[in-house]
C-alpha positions as CSV (number, residue, x, y, z in Angstrom):
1,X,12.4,1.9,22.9
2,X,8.8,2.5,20.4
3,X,8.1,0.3,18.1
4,X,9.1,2.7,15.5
5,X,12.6,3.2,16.9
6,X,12.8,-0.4,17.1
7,X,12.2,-1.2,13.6
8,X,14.3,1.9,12.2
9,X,17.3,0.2,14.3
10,X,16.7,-3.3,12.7
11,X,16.3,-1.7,9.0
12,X,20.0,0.0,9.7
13,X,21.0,-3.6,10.8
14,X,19.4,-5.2,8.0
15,X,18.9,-2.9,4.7
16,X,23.0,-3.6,4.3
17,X,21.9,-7.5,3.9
18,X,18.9,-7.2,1.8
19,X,21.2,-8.1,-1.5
20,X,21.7,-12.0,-2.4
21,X,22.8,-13.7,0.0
22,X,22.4,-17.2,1.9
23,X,21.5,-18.0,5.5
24,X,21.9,-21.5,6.6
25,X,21.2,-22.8,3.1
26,X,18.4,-20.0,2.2
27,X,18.5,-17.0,0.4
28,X,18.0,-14.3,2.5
29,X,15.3,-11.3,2.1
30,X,14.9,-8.2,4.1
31,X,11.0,-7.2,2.9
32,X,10.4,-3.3,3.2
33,X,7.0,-2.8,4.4
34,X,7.0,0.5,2.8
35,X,5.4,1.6,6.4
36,X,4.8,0.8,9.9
37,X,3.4,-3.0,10.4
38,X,-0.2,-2.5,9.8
39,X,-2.7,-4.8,7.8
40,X,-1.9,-4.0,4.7
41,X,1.6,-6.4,5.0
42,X,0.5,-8.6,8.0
43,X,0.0,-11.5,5.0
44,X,4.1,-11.3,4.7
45,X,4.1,-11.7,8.6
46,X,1.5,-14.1,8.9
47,X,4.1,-16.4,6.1
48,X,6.9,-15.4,8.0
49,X,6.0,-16.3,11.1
50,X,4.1,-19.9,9.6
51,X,7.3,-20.5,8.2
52,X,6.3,-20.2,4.7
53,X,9.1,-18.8,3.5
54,X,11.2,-20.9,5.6
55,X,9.6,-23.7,3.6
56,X,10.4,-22.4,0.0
57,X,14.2,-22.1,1.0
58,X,14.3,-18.5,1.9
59,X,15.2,-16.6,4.9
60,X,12.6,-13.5,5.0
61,X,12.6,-10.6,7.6
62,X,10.5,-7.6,7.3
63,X,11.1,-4.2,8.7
64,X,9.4,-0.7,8.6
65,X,10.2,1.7,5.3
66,X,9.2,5.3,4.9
67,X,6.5,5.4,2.4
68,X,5.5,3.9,-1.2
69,X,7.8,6.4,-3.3
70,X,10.5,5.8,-1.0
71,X,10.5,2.1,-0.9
72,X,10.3,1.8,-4.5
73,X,13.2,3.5,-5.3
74,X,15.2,2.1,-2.1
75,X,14.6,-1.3,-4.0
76,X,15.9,0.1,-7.2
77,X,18.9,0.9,-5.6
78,X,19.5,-2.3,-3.8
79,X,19.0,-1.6,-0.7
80,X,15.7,-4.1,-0.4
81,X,15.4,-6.9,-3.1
82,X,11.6,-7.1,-2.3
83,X,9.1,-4.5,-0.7
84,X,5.4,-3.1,-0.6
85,X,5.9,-0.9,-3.2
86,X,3.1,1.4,-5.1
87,X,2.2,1.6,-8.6
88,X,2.7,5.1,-8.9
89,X,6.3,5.0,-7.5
90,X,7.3,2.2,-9.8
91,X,6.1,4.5,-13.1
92,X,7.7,7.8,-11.6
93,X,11.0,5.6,-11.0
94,X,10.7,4.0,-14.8
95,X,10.5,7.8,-15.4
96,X,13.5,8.6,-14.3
97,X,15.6,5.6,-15.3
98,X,14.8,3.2,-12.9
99,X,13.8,-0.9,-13.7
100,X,11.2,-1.3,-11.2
101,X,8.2,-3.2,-11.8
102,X,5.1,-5.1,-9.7
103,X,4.8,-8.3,-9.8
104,X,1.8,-9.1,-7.5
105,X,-1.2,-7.1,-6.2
106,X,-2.2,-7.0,-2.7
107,X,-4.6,-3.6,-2.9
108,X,-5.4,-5.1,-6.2
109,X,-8.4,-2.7,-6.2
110,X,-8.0,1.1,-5.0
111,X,-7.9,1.2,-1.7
112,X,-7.7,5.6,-1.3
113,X,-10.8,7.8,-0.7
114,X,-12.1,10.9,1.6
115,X,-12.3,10.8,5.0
116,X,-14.9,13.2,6.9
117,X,-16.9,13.5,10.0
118,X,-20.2,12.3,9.3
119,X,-22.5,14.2,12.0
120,X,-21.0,17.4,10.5
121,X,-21.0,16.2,6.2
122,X,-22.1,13.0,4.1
123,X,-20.8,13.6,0.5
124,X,-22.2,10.5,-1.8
125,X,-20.3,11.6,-4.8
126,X,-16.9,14.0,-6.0
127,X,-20.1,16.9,-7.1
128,X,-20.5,16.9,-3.6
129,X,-17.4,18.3,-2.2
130,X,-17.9,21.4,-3.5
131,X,-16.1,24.2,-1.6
132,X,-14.9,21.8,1.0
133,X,-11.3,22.0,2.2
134,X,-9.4,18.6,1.7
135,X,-6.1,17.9,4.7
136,X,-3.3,15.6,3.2
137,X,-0.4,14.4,4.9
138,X,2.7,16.7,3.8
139,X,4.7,15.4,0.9
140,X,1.9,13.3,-0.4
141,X,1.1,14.2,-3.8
142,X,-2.5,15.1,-3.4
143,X,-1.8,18.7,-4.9
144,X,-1.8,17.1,-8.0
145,X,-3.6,14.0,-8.2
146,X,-6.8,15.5,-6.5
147,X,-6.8,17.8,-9.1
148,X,-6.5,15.8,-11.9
149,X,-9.5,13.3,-10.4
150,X,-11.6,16.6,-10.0
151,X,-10.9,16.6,-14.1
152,X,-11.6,13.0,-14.5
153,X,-15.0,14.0,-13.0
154,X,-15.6,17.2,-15.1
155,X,-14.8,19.6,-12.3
156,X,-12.8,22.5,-11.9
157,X,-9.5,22.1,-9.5
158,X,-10.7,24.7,-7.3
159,X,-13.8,22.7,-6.7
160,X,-12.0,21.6,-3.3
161,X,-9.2,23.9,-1.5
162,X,-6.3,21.6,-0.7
163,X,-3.9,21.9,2.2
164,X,-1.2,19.9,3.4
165,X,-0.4,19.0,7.5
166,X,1.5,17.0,9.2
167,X,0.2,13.9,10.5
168,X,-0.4,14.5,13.9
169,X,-2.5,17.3,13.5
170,X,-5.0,16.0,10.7
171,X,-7.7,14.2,13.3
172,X,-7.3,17.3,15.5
173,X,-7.9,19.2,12.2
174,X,-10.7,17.1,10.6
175,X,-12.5,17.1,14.3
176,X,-12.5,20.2,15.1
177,X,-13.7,21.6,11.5
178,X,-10.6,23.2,10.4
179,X,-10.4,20.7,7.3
180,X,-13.9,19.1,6.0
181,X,-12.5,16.2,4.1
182,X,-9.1,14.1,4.8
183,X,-7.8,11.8,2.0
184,X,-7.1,8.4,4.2
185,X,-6.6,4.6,2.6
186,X,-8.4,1.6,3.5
187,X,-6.4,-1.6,4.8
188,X,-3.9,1.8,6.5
189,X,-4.9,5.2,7.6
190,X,-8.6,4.9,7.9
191,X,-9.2,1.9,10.6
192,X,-6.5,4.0,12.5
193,X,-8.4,7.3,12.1
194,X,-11.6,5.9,12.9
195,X,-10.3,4.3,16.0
196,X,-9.3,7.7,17.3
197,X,-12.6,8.9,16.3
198,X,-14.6,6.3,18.1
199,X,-12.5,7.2,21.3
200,X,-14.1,10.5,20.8
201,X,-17.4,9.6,20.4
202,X,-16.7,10.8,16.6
203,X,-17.9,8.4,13.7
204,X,-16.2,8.6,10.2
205,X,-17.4,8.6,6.8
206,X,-15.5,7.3,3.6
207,X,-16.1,8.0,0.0
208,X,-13.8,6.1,-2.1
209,X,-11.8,6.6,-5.0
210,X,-13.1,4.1,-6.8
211,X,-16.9,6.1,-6.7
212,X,-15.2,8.5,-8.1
213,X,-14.4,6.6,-11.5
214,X,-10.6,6.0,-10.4
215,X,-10.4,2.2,-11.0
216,X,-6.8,1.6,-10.4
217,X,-4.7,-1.0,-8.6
218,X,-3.2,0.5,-5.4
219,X,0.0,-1.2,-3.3
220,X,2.0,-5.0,-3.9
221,X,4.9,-6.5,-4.2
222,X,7.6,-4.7,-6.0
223,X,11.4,-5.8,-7.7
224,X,13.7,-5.1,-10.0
225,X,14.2,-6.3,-13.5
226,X,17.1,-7.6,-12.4
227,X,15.5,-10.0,-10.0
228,X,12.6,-11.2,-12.1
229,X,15.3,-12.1,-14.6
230,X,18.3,-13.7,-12.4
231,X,16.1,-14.9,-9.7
232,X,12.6,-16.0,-11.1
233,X,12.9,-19.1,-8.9
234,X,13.4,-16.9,-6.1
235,X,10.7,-14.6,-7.0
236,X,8.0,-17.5,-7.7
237,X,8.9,-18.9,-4.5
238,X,8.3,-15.7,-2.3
239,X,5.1,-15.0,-3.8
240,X,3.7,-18.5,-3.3
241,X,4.8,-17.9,0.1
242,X,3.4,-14.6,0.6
243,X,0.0,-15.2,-0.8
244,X,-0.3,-18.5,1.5
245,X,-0.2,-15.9,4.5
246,X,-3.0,-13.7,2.7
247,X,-4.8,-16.4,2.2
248,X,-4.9,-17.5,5.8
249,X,-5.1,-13.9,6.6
250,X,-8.5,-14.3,4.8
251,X,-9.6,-17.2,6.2
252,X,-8.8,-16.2,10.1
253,X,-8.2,-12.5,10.2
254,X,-8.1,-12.8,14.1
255,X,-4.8,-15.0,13.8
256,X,-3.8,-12.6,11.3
257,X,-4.2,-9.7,14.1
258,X,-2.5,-12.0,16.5
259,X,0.6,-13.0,14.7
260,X,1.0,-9.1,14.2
261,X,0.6,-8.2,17.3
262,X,2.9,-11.0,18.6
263,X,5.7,-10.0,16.2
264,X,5.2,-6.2,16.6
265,X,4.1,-5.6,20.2
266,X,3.5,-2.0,20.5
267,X,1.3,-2.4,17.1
268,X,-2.4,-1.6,17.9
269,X,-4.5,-5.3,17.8
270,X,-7.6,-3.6,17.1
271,X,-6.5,-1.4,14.3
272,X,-4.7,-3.9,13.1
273,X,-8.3,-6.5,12.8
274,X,-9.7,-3.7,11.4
275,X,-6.6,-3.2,8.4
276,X,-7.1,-6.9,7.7
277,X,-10.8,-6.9,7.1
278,X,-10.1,-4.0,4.7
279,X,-7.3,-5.9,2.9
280,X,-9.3,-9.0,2.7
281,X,-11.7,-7.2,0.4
282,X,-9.3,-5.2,-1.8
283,X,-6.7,-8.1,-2.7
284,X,-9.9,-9.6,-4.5
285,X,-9.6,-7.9,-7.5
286,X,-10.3,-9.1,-11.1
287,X,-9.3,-12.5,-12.6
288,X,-8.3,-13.1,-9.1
289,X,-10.9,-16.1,-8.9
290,X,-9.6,-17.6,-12.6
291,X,-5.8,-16.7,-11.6
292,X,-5.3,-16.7,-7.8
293,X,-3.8,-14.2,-5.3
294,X,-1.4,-11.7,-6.7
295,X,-3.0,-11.0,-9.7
296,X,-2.5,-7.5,-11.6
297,X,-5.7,-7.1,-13.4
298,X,-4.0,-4.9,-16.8
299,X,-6.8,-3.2,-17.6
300,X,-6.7,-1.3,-13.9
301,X,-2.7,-1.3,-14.3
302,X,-3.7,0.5,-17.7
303,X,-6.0,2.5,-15.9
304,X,-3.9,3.6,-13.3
305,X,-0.5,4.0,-15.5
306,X,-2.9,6.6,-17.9
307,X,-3.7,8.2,-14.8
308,X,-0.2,8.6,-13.4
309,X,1.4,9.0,-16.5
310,X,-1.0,11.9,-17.6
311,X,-1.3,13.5,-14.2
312,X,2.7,13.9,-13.4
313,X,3.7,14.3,-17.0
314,X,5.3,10.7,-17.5
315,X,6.9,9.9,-20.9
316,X,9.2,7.1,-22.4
317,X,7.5,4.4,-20.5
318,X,4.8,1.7,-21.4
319,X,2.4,0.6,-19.1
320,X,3.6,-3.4,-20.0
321,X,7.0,-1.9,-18.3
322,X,5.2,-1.8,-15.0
323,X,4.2,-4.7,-14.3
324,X,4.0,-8.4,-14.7
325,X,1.3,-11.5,-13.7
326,X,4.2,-13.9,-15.0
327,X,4.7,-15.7,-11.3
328,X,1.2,-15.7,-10.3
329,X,-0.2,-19.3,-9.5
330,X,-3.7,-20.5,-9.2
């Protein structure tokens, strides 16, 4: 059995759990990782497997979810009390009805960009992607935020031709020329694409987001309303626990790679180094060395709820709504 079948078995076995409950004195928490295990989360695995949480009086597992929008709203429905949930999910949930919010950062600076194959382009800014053709994974809503950051920049949307693939055709795609430019995330997709690259004798290229004047927040730890106002004890405890892994995860990303890999066998140990290094730089974000790991800097929550907001046609939420620094500790 893959790993992937593996970890969709123990989420069946699990999800039904994730509400309060107590294990052996602790309260129990099933954390979605929103994906496969991959550097991104390894700081919950790190705590997990340290005992952090065991510490703190809670019982934490993790297992795999099925992307950001998903996990969000999976949490807003019960089935996970806790998971890596994404800023834009939690405002299109709000949207709708739901009482989602974040209440720590862990890609506390944007962590999305371009992908492309250097020997063929180099783009150093969005003016030069003219007439290039960008690959997304299906269902990702690129179709409409790449447009609306070819706006922010002044530019037209059909600056850049979009199409959408499945994901295991986009290296074969972005190799072989039939896309130019691949959006891909740091601290995820892009150690894993350049891995398969370098097998190739290929070498990758990224030009981020953020050099293209979209300063948001990107991924953290997501809960209900609910939680933040029955449990705050439980909340404070799982985030001092959490960012105790990060910031070992920090201090000795090999261990960080190990633990993974120990945990999740079939995981990749290489990709996986090569997710932490990224995380390690985008989970120091601002007012991170005044207010410690976790924190939600609100002018890039601002920045990234106008953005959302504007770009999917959001109304009847607030941007305070979305988020909250009220548990993080220096």
């Amino acid at each position: 059995m893959n790993v992937s079948a593996k970890l969709v078995l123990a989420g069946i076995l699990l999800a039904g759990m994730a509400g309060p409950a107590q294990s052996q004195g602790k309260y129990k928490i099933v954390f979605n990782l929103s994906w496969l295990p991959q550097g991104s989360t390894s700081g919950v695995v790190v705590a997990i497997d340290k005992g952090y949480y065991s510490a703190e009086g809670l019982d934490v597992s993790a297992v795999r979810g099925y992307g950001g929008l998903r996990t969000v709203n999976e949490i807003d429905q019960g089935m996970f009390e806790f998971g890596y949930g994404n800023p834009d999910g939690v405002i299109l949930n709000r949207s709708k009805g739901g009482k989602t919010r974040m209440i720590g950062a862990i890609n506390a600076t944007n962590p999305g960009g371009v992908c492309f194959v250097e020997s063929r382009i180099n783009p150093k800014s969005v003016k030069e992607l003219k007439g290039m053709t960008l690959g997304a994974a299906a269902g990702t809503p690129v179709t409409t935020t790449f447009p609306a950051l070819l706006s922010l920049n002044g530019l037209t949307s059909d600056h850049v031709k979009i199409v959408q693939l499945q994901g295991s055709v986009i290296y074969p795609a972005l190799v072989n020329g039939t896309i130019d430019i691949y959006e891909c995330w740091l601290g995820s997709g892009k150690p894993i694409l350049e891995h398969q690259a370098r097998a190739a004798g290929v070498k990758i290229g990224f030009l981020s987001y953020e050099d293209m004047g979209l300063q948001n927040i990107g991924s953290g730890v997501a809960v209900t309303d609910e939680t933040v106002a029955k449990r705050p004890d439980v909340v404070r405890k799982f985030l001092k626990a959490t960012y105790r892994g990060y910031e070992d995860m920090i201090k000795n990303p090999n261990e960080g790679a190990d633990i993974t890999k120990k945990m999740f066998p079939e995981s990749d140990r290489a990709v996986v180094y090569d997710q932490i290094i990224d995380i390690n730089k985008l989970i120091k974000g601002p007012g991170v060395d005044e207010h410690g790991l976790g924190y939600i800097d609100p002018t890039r929550a601002k920045n990234t709820f106008d953005f959302v907001s504007r770009t999917m046609k959001v109304e009847n939420v607030k941007a305070e709504d979305t988020f909250t620094n009220q548990f993080i500790e220096k």
